[in-house]
LOROTI-685382 format. One line per 2 residues: number of its first residue (from 0); their letters; for each residue x negated, y negated, z negated of C-alpha. Coordinates in nm, 4 decimals, decimal comma. Layout:
! residues N
NUM) A) X:Y:Z ~ ... $
END
This chain:
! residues 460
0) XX) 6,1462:-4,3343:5,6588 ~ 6,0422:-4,6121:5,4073 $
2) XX) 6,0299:-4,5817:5,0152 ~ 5,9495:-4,8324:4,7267 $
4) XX) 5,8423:-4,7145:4,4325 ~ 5,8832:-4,9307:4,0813 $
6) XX) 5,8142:-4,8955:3,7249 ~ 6,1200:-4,8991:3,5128 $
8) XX) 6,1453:-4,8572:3,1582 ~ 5,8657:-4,5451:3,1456 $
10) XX) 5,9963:-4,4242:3,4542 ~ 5,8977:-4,4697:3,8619 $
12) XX) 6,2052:-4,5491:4,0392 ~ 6,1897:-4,4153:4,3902 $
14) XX) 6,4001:-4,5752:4,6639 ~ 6,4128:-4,4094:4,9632 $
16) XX) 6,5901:-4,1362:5,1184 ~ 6,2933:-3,8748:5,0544 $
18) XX) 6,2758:-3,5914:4,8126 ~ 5,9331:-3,6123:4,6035 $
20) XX) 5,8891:-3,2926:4,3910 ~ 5,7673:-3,4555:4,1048 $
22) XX) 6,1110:-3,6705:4,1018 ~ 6,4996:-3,6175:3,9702 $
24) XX) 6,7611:-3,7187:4,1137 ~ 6,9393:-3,9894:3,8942 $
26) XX) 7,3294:-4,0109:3,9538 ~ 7,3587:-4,3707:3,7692 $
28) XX) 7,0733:-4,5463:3,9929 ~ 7,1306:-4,3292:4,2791 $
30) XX) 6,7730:-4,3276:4,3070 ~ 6,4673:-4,0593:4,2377 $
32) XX) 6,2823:-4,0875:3,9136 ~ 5,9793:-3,9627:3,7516 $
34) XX) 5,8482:-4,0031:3,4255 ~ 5,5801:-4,2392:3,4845 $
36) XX) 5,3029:-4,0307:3,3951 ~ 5,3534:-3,8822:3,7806 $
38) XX) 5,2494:-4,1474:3,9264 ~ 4,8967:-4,0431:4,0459 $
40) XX) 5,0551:-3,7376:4,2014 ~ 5,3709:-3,9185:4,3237 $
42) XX) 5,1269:-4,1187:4,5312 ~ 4,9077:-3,8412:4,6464 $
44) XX) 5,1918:-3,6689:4,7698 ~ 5,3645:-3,9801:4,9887 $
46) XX) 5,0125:-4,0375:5,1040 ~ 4,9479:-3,6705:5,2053 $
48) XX) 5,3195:-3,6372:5,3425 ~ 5,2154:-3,9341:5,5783 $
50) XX) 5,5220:-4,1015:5,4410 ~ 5,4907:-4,5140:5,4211 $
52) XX) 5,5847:-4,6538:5,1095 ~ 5,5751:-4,9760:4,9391 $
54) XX) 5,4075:-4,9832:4,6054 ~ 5,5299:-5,2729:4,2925 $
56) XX) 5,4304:-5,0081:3,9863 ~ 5,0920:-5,1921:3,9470 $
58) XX) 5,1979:-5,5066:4,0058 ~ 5,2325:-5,6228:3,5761 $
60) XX) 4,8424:-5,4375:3,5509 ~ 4,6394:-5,6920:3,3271 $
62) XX) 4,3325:-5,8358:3,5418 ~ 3,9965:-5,7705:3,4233 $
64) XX) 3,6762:-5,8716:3,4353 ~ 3,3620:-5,6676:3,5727 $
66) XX) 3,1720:-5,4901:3,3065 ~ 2,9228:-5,3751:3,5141 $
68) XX) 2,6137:-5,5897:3,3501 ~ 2,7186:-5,4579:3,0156 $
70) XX) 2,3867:-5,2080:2,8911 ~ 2,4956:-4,8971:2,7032 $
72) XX) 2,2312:-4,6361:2,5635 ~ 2,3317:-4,2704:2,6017 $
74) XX) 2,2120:-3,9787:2,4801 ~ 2,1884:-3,6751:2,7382 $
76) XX) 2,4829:-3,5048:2,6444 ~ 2,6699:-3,8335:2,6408 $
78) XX) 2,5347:-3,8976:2,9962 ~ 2,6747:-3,5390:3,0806 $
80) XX) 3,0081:-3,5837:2,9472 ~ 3,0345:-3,9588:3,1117 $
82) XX) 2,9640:-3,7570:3,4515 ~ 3,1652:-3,4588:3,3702 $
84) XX) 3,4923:-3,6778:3,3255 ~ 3,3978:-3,9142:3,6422 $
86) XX) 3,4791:-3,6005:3,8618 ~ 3,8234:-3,6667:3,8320 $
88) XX) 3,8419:-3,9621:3,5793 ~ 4,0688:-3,7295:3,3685 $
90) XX) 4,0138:-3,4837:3,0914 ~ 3,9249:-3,4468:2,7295 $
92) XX) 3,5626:-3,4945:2,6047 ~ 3,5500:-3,2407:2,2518 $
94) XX) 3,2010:-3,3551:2,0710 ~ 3,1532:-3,3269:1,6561 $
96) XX) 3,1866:-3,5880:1,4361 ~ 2,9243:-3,8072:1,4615 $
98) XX) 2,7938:-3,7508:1,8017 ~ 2,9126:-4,0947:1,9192 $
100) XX) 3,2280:-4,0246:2,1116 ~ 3,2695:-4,3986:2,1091 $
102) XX) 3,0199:-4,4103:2,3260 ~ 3,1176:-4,1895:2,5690 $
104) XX) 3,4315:-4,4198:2,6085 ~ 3,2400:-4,7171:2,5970 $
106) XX) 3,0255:-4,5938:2,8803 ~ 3,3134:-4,4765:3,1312 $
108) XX) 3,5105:-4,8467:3,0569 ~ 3,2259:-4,9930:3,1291 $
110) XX) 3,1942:-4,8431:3,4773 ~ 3,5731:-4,8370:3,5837 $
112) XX) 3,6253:-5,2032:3,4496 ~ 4,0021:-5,1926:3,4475 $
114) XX) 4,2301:-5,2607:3,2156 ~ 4,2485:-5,0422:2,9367 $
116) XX) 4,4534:-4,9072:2,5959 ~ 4,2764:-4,7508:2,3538 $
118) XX) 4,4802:-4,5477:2,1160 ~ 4,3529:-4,4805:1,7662 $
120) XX) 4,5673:-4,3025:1,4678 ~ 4,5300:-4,5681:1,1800 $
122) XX) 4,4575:-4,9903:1,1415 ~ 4,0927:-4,8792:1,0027 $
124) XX) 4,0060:-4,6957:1,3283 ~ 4,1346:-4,9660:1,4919 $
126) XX) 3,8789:-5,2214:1,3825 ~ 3,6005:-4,9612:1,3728 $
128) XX) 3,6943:-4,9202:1,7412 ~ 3,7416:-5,3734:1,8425 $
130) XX) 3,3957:-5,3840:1,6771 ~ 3,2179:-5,1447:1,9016 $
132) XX) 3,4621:-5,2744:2,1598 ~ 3,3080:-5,6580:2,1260 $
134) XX) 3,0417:-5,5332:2,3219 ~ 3,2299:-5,6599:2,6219 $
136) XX) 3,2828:-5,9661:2,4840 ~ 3,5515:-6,0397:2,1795 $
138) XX) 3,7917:-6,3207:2,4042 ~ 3,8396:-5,9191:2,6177 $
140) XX) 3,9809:-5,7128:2,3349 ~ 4,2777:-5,7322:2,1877 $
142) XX) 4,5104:-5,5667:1,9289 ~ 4,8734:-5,4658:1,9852 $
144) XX) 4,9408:-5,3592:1,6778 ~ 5,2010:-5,3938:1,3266 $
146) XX) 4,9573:-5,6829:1,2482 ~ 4,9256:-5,9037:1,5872 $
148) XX) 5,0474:-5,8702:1,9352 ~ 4,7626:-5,9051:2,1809 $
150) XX) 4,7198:-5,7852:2,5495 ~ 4,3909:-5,8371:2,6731 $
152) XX) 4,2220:-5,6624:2,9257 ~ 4,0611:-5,4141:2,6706 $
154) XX) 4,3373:-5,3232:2,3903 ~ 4,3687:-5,1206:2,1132 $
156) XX) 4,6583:-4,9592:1,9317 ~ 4,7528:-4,7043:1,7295 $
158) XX) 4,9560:-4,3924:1,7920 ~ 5,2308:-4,5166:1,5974 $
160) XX) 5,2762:-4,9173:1,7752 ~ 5,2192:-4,7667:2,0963 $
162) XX) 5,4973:-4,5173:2,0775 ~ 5,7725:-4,7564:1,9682 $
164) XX) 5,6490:-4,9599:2,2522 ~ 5,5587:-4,7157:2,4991 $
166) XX) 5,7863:-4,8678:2,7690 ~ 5,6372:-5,2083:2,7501 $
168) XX) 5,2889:-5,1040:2,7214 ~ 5,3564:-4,8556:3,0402 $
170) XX) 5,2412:-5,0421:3,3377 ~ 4,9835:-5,2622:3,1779 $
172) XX) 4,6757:-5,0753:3,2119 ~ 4,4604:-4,8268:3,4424 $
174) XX) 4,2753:-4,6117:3,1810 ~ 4,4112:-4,4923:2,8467 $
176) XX) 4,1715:-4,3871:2,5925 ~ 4,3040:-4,1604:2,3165 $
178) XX) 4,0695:-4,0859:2,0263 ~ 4,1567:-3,8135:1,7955 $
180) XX) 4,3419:-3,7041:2,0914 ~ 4,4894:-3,3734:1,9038 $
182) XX) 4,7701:-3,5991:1,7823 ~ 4,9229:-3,6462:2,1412 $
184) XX) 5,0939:-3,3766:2,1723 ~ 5,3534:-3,4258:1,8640 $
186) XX) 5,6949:-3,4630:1,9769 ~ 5,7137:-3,8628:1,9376 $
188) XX) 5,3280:-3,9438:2,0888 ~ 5,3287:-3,7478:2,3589 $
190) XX) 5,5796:-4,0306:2,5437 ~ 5,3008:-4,2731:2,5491 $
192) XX) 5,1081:-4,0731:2,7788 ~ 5,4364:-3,9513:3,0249 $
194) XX) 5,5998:-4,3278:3,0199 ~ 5,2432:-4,4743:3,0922 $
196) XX) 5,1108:-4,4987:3,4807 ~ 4,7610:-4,5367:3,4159 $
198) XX) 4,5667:-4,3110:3,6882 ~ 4,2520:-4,3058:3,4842 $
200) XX) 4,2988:-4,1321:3,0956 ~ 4,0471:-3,9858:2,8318 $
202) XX) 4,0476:-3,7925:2,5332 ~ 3,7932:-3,7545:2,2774 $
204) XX) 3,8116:-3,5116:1,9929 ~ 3,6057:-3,2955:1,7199 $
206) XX) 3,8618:-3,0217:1,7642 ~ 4,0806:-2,9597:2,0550 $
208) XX) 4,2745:-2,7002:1,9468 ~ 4,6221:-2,7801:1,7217 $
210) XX) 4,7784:-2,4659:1,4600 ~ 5,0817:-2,5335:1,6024 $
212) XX) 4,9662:-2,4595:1,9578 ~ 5,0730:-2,7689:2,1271 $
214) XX) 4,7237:-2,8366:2,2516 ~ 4,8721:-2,6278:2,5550 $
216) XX) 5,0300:-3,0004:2,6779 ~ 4,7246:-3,1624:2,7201 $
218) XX) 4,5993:-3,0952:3,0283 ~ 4,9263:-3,2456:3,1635 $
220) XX) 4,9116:-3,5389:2,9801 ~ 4,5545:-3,6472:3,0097 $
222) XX) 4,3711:-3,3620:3,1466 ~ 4,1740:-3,0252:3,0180 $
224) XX) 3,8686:-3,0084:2,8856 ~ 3,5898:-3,1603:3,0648 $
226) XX) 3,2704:-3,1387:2,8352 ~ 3,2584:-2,9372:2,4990 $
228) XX) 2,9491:-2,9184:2,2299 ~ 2,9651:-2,7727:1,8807 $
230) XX) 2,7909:-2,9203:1,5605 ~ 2,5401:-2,6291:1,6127 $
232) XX) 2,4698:-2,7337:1,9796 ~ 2,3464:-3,0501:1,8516 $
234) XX) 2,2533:-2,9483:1,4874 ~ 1,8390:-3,0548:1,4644 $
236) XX) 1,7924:-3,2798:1,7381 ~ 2,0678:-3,5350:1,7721 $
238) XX) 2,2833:-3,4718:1,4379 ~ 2,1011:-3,3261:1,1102 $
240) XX) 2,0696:-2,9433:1,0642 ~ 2,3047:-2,8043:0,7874 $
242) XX) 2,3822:-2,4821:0,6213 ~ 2,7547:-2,4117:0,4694 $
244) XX) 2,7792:-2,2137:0,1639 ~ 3,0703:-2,0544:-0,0198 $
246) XX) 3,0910:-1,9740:-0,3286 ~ 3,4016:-1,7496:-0,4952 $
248) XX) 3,5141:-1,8890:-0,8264 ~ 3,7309:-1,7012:-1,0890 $
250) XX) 4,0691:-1,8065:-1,2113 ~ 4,0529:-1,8058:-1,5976 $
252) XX) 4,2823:-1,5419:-1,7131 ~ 4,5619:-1,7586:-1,7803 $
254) XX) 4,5922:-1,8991:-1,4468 ~ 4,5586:-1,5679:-1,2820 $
256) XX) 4,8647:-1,4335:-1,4622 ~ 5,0348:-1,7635:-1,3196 $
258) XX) 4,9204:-1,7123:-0,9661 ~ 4,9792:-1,3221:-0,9700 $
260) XX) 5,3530:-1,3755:-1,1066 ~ 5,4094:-1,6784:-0,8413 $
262) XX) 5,2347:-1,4816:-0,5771 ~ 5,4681:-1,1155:-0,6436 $
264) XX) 5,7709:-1,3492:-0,6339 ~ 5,7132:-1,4738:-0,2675 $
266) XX) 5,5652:-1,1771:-0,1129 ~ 5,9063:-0,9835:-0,2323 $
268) XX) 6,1063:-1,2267:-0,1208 ~ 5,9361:-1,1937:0,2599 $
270) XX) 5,9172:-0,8330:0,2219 ~ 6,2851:-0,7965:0,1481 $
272) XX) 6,3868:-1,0340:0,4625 ~ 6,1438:-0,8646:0,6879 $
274) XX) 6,0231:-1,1796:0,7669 ~ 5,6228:-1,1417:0,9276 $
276) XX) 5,4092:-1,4616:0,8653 ~ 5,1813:-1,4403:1,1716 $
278) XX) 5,1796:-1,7860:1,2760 ~ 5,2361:-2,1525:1,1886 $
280) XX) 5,6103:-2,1422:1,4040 ~ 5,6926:-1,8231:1,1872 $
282) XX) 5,6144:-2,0194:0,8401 ~ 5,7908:-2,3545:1,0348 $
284) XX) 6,0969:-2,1343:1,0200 ~ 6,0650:-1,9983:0,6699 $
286) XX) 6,1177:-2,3585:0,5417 ~ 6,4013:-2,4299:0,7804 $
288) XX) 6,5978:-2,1718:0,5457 ~ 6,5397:-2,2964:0,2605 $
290) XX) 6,7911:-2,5640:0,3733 ~ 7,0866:-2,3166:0,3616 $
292) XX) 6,8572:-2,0093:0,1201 ~ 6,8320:-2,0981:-0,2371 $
294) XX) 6,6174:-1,7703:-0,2476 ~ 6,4330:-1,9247:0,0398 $
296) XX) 6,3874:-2,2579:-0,1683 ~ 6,2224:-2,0821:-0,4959 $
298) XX) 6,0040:-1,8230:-0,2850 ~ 5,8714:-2,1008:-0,1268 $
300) XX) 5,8202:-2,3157:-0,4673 ~ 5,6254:-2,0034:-0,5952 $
302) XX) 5,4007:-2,0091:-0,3137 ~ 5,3421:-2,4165:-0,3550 $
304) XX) 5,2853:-2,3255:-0,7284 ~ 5,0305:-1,9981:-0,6326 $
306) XX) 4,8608:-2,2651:-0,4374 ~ 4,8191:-2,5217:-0,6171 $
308) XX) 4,6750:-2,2915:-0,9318 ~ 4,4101:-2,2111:-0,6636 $
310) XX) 4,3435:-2,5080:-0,5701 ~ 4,3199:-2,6991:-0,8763 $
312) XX) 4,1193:-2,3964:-1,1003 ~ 3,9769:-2,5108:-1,3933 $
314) XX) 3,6587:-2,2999:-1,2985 ~ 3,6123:-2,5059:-0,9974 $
316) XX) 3,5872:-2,8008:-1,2296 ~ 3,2621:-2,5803:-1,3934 $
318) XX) 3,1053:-2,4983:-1,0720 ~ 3,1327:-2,8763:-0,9713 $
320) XX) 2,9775:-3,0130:-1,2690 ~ 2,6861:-2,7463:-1,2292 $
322) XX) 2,6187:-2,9078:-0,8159 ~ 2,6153:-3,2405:-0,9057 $
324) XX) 2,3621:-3,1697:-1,1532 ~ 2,1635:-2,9454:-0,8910 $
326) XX) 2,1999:-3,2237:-0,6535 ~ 2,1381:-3,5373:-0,8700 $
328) XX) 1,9555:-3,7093:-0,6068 ~ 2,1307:-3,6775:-0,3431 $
330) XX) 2,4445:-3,8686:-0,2080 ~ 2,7773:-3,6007:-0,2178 $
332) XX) 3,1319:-3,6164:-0,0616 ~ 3,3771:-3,4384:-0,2658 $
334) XX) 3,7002:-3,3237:-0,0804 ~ 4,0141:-3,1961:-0,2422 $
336) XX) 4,3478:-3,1252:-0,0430 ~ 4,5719:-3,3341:-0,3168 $
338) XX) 4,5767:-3,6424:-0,4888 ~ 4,5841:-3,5681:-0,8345 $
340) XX) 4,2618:-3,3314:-0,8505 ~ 4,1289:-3,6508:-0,6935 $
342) XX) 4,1921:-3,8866:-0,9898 ~ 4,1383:-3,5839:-1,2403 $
344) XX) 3,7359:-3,5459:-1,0703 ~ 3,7305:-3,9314:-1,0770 $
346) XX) 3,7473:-3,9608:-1,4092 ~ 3,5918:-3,6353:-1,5318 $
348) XX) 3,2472:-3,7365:-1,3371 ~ 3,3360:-4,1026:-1,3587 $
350) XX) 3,3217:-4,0974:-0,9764 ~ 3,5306:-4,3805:-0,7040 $
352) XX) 3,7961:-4,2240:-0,6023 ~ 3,9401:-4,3131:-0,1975 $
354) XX) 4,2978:-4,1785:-0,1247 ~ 4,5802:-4,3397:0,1211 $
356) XX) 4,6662:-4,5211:-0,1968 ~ 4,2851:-4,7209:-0,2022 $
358) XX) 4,3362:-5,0395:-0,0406 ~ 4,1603:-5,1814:0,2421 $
360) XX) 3,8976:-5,3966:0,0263 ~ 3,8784:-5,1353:-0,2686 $
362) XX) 3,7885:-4,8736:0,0125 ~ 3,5471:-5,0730:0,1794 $
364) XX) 3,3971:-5,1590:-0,1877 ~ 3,3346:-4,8035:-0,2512 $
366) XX) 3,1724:-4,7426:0,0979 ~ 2,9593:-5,0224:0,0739 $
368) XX) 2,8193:-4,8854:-0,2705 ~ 2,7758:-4,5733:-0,1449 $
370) XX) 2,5823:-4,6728:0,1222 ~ 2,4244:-4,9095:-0,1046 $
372) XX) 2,3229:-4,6268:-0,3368 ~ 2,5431:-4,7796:-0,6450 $
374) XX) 2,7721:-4,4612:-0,5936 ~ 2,5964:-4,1298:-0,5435 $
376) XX) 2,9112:-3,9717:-0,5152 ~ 3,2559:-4,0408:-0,3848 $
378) XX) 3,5836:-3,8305:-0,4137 ~ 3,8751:-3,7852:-0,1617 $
380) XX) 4,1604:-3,6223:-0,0438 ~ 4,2265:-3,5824:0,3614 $
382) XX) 4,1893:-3,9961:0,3821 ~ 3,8513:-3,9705:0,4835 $
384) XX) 3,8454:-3,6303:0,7086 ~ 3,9427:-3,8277:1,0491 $
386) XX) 3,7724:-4,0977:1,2332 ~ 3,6751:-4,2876:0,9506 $
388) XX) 3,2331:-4,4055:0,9671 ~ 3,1544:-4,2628:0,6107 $
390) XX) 2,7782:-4,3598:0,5548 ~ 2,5136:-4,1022:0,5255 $
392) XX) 2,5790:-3,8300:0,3129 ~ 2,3626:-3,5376:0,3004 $
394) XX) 2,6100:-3,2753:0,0445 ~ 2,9469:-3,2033:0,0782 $
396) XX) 3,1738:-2,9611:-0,1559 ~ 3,4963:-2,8829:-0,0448 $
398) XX) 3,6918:-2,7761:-0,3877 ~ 4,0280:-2,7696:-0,1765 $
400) XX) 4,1597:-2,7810:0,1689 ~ 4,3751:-2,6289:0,4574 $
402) XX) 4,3134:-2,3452:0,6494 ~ 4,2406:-2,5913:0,9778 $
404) XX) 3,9631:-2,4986:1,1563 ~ 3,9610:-2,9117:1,2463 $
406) XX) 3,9654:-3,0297:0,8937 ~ 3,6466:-2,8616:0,8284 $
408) XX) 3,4468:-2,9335:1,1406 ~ 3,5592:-3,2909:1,0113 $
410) XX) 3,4180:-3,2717:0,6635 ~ 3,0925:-3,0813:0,7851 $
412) XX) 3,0836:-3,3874:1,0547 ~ 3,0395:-3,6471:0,7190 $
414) XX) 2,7225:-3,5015:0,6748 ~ 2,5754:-3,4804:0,9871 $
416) XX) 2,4947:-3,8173:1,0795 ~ 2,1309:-3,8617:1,1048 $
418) XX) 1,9418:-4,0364:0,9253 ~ 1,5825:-4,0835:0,7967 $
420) XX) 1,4629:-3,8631:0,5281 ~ 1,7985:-3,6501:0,5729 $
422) XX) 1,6126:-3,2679:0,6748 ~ 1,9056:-3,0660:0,5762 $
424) XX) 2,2761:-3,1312:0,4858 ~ 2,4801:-2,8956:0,2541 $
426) XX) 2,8494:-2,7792:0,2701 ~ 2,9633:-2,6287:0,0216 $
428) XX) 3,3277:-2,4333:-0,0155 ~ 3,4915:-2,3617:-0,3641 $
430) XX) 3,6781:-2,0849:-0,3038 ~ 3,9303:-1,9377:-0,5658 $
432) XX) 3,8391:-1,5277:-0,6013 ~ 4,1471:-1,2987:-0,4992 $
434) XX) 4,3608:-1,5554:-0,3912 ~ 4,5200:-1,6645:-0,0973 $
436) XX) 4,2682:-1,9592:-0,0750 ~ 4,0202:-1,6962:0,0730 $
438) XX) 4,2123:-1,6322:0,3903 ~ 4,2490:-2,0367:0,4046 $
440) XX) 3,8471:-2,0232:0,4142 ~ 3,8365:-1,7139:0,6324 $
442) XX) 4,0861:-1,9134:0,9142 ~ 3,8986:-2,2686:0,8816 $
444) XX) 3,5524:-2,1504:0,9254 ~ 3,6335:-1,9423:1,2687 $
446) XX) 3,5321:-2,1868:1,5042 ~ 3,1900:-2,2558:1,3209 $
448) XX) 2,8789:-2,0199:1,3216 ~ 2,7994:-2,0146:0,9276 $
450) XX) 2,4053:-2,0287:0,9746 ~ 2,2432:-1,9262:0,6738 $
452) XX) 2,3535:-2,0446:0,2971 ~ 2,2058:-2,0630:-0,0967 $
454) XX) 2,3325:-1,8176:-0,3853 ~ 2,5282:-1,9450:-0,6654 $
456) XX) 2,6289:-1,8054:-1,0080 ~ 3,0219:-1,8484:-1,0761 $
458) XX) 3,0651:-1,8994:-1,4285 ~ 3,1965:-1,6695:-1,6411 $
END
């Protein structure tokens, strides 16, 4: 019995007269085939059968070079999760923002020095990412991206290039590295990972868990967990030691009246369908009807509306005028969850605004002075939550946000980077009083200990 196997368009063509249980019978090859990402066990299994086979799927693998005389500090934890993942060279490494997950990555490519595709979500990850990358030397990294086409033995990508070109990129390299790995799973990502044959693949995240649930495919397509720490594991030695406040804030009477008439109107339109809210596939369906519902449609535009009055509160605007003033000194991230509070705290406080509208070179501007200490404040929506090296900050006041547990690890994560002088960060949460924006709070802050916290007088 002999069998060949091949790589073919994200697939491993099997030719051979021998079923492989990880293989499909194709009627138009009249041949087996696998989605590549069954490669590693397609081999195990031929090997453990004691079946001889001859083996081309490596045979387009970019060469490269021995990184082995590359030096890499790690921190002990780092060290732990490096060995952790070696086990079995898959798996997902889940450390906060700013623990220097980078590093982790850095240390394991080092040691396996094969080829490898690094897969980031946006172009500024990317060259955060081919600058810690040029460690290894700059003529071995490459970008395959909207912007240049580069393979080099070390590449990066993002989620988006590699998935329109997830069959070319599929037999090209050993080890995949996904950072921010929570975004595999959506429908269109997830093929980069199953039309990819690379034996070797890591994961690195703040948050592992998705609110849609679809962290369940993860272990098949680059492993389970393999190492796990929490800001408050590391919170005092390696990142600075915080406290999280929240403090409820009053609609004015006006915009209660608003939110209580736009609330009624979408809890009696749920109540009268019997639909039960009790997860994010049940809400996923709600706004599937409002396709074909024109009750659907407006119960859902009063709930946008409710929203949105909590959000944007014009008593939230009172409490964040009273912080900065309590925390003149220091140097304060300001998240909202949409754009136009954004501009409308910009140029209230006369504070630089970053949204996905800031260009590359304004954004950068605006860092750079905040590092600098020209800005002692900055203002964003969700642009800066993921991935993106935000320097030092030691306050943070959420006035808006989602109920995902991940955002807010990621904005508490802004703050934690050490730094000298920096004894305690601050987190604060604006929270609207007897709204729905309480429950939001209530779900994001589950994964996270709340330690201990200042008091704070709402206005009146």
């Amino acid at each position: 019995m002999f069998v060949e196997l091949k790589y073919e368009r994200g697939t491993i063509r099997i030719d051979g007269n021998v079923h492989i249980p990880q293989a499909k019978w194709d009627d138009r090859s009249r041949c087996y085939r696998a989605l590549a990402y069954k490669y590693r066990d397609i081999v195990d299994y031929l090997r453990n059968s004691g079946v001889e086979f001859e083996d081309h799927v490596l045979d387009n693998v970019i060469p490269c070079p021995y990184f082995g005389d590359v030096e890499i500090s790690l921190r002990d934890y780092q060290a732990q999760a490096v060995e952790r993942w070696m086990a079995d060279k898959r798996g997902v490494v889940v450390l906060p923002t700013g623990a220097g997950k980078t590093y982790v990555a850095l240390e394991i490519i080092r040691s396996l020095s094969v080829s490898t595709l690094v897969v980031v979500p946006t172009l500024a990850l990317l060259d955060q990412w081919k600058e810690k990358l040029s460690i290894f030397g700059r003529d071995y990294v490459g970008e395959f991206s909207g912007r240049r086409k580069e393979l080099k033995p070390i590449t990066i990508t993002t989620y988006d290039s590699a998935y329109i070109n997830a069959e070319f990129l599929g037999d090209k390299f050993l080890l995949l590295v996904f950072d921010e790995c929570h975004h595999l799973p959506a429908e269109s990502y997830r093929h980069i990972a199953e039309m990819s044959v690379a034996p070797y693949r890591l994961g690195l995240t703040a948050v592992y868990e998705r609110e849609d649930g679809l962290h369940v495919m993860l272990p098949s397509l680059i492993g389970g967990i393999v190492y796990e720490l929490k800001p408050k594991d590391l919170a005092g030695k390696h990142l600075a030691n915080y406290i999280v406040k929240r403090i409820s804030v009053p609609l004015t009477e006006e915009e209660k009246e608003e939110y209580d008439t736009k609330a009624k109107k979408f809890r009696e339109y749920i109540v009268s369908k019997g639909i039960k809210l009790k997860d994010v596939e049940d809400f996923r369906k709600l706004v599937m009807m409002t396709g074909l519902d024109a009750e659907a449609y407006e119960a859902l535009k009063s709930w946008e509306d409710a929203r949105k009055i909590a959000f944007n509160s014009k008593n939230k605007i009172k409490i964040l005028k009273n912080l900065l003033e309590l925390h003149k000194g220091d140097k304060i991230i300001i998240f909202t969850r949409y754009n136009d509070l954004v501009y409308t705290i910009s140029r209230i406080f006369l504070i630089p605004a970053i949204t996905h509208k800031t260009n590359k070179d304004e954004r950068r501007m605006i860092l750079d002075g905040f590092k600098k200490g020209k800005f002692k404040a900055i203002v964003s929506s969700q642009v800066l939550d993921e991935g993106i090296d935000v320097p030092d900050a030691n306050v943070g006041i959420i006035v808006s946000g989602t109920g995902s547990s991940r955002e807010f690890i990621q904005r508490l994560g802004r703050l934690l980077r050490p730094a000298e002088g920096k004894d305690l960060a601050v987190l604060y949460e604006l929270v609207s009083k007897n709204t729905g924006e309480v429950r939001i709070s209530r779900r994001r802050r589950k994964i996270e200990t709340i330690k201990s916290g200042y008091s704070f007088t709402s206005p009146k």
